[in-house]
C-alpha positions in Angstrom: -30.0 63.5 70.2 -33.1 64.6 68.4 -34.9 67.6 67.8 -38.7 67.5 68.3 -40.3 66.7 65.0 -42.7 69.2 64.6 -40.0 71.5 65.1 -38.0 69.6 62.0 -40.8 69.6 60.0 -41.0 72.8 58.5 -41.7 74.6 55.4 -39.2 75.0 52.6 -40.2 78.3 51.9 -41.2 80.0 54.9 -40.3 78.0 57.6 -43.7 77.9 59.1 -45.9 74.9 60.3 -47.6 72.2 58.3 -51.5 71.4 58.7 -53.4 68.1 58.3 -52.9 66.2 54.9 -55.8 65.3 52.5 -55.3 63.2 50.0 -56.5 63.7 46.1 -56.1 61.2 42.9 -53.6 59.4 44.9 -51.2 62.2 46.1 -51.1 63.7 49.7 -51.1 67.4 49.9 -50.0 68.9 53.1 -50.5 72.3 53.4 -48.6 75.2 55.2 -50.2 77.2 57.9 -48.4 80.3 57.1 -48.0 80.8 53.4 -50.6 78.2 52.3 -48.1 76.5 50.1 -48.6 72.6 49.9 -46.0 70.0 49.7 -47.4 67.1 47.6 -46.3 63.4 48.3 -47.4 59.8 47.3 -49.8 58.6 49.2 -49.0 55.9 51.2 -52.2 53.5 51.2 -50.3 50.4 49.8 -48.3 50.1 52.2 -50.4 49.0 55.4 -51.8 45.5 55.5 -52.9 42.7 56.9 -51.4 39.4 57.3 -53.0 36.3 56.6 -51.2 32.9 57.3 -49.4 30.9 59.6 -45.4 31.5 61.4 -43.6 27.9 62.1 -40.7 27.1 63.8 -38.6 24.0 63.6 -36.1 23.5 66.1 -32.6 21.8 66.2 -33.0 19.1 69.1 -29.3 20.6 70.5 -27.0 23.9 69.8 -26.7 22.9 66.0 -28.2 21.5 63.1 -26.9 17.9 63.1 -26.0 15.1 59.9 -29.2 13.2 60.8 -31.4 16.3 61.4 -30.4 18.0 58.2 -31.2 14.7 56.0 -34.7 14.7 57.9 -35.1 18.8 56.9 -33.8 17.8 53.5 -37.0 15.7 53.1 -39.1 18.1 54.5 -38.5 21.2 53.0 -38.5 20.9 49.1 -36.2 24.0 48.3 -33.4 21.4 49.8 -34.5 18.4 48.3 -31.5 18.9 45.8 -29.1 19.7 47.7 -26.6 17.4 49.7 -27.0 16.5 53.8 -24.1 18.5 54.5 -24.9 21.6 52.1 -28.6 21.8 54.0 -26.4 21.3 57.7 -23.9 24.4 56.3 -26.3 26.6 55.4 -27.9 26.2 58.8 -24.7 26.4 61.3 -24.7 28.4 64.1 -28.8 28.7 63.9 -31.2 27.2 66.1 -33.7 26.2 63.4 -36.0 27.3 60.7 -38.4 29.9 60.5 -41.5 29.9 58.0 -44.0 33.2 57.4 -46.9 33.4 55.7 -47.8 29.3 55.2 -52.0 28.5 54.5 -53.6 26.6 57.3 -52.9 23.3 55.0 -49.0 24.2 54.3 -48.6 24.9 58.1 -50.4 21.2 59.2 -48.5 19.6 56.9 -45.3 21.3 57.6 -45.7 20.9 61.1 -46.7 17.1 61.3 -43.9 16.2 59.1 -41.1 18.0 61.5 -42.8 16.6 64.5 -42.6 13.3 63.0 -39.1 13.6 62.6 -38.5 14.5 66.3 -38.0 18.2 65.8 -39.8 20.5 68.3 -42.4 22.8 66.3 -43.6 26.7 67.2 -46.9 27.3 64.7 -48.4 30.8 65.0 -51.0 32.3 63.1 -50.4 35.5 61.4 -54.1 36.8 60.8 -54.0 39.9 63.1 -53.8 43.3 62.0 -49.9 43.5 60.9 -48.4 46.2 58.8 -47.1 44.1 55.2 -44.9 45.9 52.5 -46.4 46.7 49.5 -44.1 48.1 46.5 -45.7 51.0 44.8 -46.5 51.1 41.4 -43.2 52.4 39.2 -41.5 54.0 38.6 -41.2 54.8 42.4 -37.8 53.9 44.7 -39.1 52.3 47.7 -37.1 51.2 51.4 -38.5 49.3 53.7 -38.7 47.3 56.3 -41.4 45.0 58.5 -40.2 44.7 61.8 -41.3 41.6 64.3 -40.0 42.1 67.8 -40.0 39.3 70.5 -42.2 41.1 73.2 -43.9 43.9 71.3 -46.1 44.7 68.8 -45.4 44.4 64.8 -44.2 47.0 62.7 -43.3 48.7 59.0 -41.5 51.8 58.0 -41.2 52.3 54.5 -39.7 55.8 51.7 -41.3 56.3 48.6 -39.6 58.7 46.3 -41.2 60.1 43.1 -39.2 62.1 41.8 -38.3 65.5 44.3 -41.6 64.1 46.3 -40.6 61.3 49.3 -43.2 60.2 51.7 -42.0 58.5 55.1 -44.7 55.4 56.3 -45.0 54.8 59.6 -47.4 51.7 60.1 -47.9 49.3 63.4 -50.5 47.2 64.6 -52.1 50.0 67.1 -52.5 52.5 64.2 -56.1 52.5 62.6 -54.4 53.8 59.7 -50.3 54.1 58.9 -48.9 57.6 59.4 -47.8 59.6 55.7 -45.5 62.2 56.5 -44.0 64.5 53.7 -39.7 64.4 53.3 -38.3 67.5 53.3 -36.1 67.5 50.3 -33.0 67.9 51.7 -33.3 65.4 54.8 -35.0 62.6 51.7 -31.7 63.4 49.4 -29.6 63.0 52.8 -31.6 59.8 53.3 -30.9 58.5 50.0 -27.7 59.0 50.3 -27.1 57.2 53.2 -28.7 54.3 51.8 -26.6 54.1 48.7 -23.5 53.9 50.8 -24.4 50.7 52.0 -25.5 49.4 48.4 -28.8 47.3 49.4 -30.0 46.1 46.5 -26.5 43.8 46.8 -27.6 42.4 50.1 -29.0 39.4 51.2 -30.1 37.2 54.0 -28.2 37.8 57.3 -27.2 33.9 58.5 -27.6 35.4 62.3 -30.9 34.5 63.8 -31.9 33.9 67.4 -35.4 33.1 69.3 -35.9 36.4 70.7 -34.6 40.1 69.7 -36.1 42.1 66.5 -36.3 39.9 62.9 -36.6 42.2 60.0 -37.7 41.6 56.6 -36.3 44.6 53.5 -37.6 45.0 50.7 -36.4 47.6 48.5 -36.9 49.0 44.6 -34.2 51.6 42.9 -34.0 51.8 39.7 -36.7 48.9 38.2 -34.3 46.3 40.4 -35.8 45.0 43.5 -34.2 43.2 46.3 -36.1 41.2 49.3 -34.0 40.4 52.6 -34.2 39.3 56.2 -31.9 39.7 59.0 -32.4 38.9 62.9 -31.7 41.7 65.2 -28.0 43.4 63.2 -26.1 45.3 65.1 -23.0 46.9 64.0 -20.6 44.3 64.5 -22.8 41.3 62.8 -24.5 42.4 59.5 -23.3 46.0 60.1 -25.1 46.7 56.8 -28.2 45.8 57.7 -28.2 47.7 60.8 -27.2 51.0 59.0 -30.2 50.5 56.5 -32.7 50.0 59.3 -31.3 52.9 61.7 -31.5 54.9 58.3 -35.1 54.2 58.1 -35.5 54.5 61.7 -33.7 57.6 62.6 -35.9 59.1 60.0 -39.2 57.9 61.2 -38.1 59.5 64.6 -37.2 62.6 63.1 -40.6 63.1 61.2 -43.4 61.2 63.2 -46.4 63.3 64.6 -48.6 60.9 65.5 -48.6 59.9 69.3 -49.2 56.5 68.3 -46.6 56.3 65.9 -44.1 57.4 68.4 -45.0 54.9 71.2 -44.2 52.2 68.3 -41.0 54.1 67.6 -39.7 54.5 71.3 -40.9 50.9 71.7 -38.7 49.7 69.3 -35.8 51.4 70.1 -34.2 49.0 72.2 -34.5 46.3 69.6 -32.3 48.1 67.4 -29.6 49.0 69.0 -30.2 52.5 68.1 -27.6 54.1 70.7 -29.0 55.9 74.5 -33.0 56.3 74.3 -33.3 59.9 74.7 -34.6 63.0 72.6 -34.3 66.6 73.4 -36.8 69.1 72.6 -36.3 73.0 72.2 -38.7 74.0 73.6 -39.6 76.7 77.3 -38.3 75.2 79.4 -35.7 72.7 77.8 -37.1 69.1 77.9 -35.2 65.8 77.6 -37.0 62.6 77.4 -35.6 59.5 78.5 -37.7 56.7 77.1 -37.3 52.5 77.8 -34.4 50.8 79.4 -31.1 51.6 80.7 -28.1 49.7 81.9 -24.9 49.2 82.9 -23.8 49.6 79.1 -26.0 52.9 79.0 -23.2 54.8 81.3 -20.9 56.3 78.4 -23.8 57.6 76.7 -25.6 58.6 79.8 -22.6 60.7 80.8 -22.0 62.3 77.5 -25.9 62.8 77.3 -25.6 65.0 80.8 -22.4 66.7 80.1 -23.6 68.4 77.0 -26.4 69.5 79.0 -25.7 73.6 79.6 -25.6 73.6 83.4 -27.1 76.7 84.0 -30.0 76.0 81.5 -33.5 75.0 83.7 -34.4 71.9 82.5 -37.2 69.3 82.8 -36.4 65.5 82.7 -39.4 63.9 80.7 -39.1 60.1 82.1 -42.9 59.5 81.8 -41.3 56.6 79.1 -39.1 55.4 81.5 -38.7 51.4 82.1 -35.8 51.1 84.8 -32.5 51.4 85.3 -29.5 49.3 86.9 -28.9 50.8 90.5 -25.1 51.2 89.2 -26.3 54.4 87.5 -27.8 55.9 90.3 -24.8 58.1 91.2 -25.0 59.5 87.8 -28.5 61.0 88.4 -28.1 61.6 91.8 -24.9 64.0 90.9 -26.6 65.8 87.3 -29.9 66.7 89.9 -27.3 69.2 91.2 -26.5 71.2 88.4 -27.0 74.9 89.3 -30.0 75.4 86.4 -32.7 73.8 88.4 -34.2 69.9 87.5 -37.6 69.2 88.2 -38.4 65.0 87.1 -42.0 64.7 85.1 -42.2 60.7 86.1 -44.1 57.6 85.7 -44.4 55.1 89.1 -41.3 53.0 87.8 -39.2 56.0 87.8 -40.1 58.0 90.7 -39.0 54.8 92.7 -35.6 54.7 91.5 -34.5 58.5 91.2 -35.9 58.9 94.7 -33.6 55.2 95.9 -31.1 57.8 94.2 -31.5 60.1 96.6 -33.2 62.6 94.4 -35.7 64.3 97.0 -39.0 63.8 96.1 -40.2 67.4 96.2 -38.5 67.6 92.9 -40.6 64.6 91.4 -44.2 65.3 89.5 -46.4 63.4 88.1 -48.5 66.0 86.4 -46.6 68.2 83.6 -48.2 71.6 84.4 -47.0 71.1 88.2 -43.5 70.4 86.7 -43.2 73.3 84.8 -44.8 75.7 87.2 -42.6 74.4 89.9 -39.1 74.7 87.8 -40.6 78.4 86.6 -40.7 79.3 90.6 -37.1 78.5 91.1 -34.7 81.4 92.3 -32.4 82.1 89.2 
């Protein structure tokens, strides 16, 4: 469960509040509202982008690559024009094709009427949108990060750069104007690093699991003077385990630290992609509030329950589901039964959620729609 950021986001020296950032000769200053001490970071302007070029697909005719397809993609393709028909089918068992970024108009025609000549089934999509690239920093800076290209929602990056005690999280997506810079606390950017050296990136390379639709993901990293560039197609921790611990890493972080209302739609949006655990975050704050954000299933109700039962009972408590995208009918029960709890629950909901907690049997007096309602309603509650 998370804390709310700003409440994460502190001072070093005397706890208080951070202010707006400027920037000045390429460093981000971000200035306390208490002591007026400023906490300096690299600014984050090369990271954000925008793509240019074309995507292309090529696409096994059945389940696999076969001997005949993979002598026609040997001709294709020149970085397998060397190899032999069964080294080009190896390298591409268990996927459903190939996948090309960033190709000129001219590389993507050619590309494209060559495969389709061969009989292969071709996807071309241009690229020339705003999408957030990676950009290394000059050195000697250690960067991590990741672009992020989900199936059904918009394109993202989240990238560290440390120099020296200074980190600066990046949170970048199409709907941002401008990516989000957030200063690293010290200790939270030495507990990040050190999270990232367990899994040893700049040793990884390519997951071989890809699919058509799910979250692809493309690293690229710098410790050291070595750099390391990667893909991997929705990781999870049973396939590419690594992978998914160095994105959650980034991720977990960008949850943590994000201000920007913007930045956290992305965030919550990607979520599910990721395989990041139950969708929720809990804020501290009068009265307690815990948001439940996206999807749940079936798969959710482990979570789910350990999620309520850690919940003090007698604590009043507003359920922020203004996020909310649905839920399988077999959790019902479970909300139906934590509504009970002797604290008092009032639901702040969107349309998709006041339909299903009320098909729960939750009574719809204890249902808003507006937050001030919500809260004035659970403050009016007998204790």
């Amino acid at each position: 469960m998370n804390d709310e950021p700003e409440e994460r986001l502190t001072c070093p020296s005397c706890g208080g509040s951070f202010g707006d950032s400027t920037i000045e000769r390429g460093i981000a200053f971000t200035p306390c509202l208490r002591c007026e001490q400023a906490m300096a970071a690299a600014c984050c302007a090369p990271v954000p982008g925008t793509a240019s070029g074309w995507r292309v697909q090529i696409l096994w005719r059945g389940p696999e690559l076969t001997l005949k397809e993979a002598a026609s993609l040997r001709q294709i393709l020149p970085v397998h024009a060397n190899e032999s028909i069964q080294g080009v089918r190896d390298q591409y068992r268990a996927l459903p094709g190939w996948t090309g970024r960033r190709l000129s108009h001219q590389e993507m025609l050619e590309l494209r009427a060559a495969a389709e000549a061969s009989g292969f089934t071709v996807i071309a999509e241009e690229e020339d949108k705003h999408v957030p690239r990676l950009h290394l920093p000059p050195h000697p800076a250690t960067f991590y990060g990741v672009e992020l290209s989900p199936s059904f929602f918009e394109n993202g990056a989240l990238a560290t750069i440390f120099r020296e005690a200074h980190g600066t999280l990046v949170i970048a997506s199409e709907s941002l104007p401008l990516a989000e810079c957030v200063p690293i606390p010290q200790e939270r950017g030495r507990q990040f690093l050190d999270e990232v050296a367990i899994l040893a990136p700049l040793e990884m390379t390519d997951s071989a699991v890809i699919g058509m639709d799910g979250i692809s993901l493309y690293f690229r990293l710098r410790h050291s003077s070595q750099e390391r560039g990667f893909v991997a197609w929705s990781p999870d921790a049973h396939h590419a385990p690594r992978h998914h611990a160095l994105v959650l890493a980034l991720f977990r972080l960008a949850a943590e630290l994000a201000r920007e209302a913007n930045s956290i739609a992305f965030l919550e949006g990607i979520h599910g992609y990721l395989d990041a655990g139950l969708p929720v975050k809990v804020f501290e704050e009068s009265p307690r509030r815990v948001r439940l954000f996206g999807g749940l299933s079936s798969l959710s109700s482990e979570a789910l329950d350990s999620l309520f039962a850690a919940t003090p009972p007698e604590t009043p408590l507003l359920m922020d589901l203004t996020g909310f995208e649905g839920m399988g009918t077999l959790l019902y029960p479970r909300f139906a039964r934590f509504h009970q709890r002797p604290g008092g629950t009032v639901w702040w909901v969107n349309r998709i959620a006041a339909r299903q907690l009320k098909e729960a049997g939750i009574p719809e007096a204890s249902l808003y729609t507006d937050l001030e309602l919500a809260k004035a309603a659970l403050a009016a509650r007998p204790t």
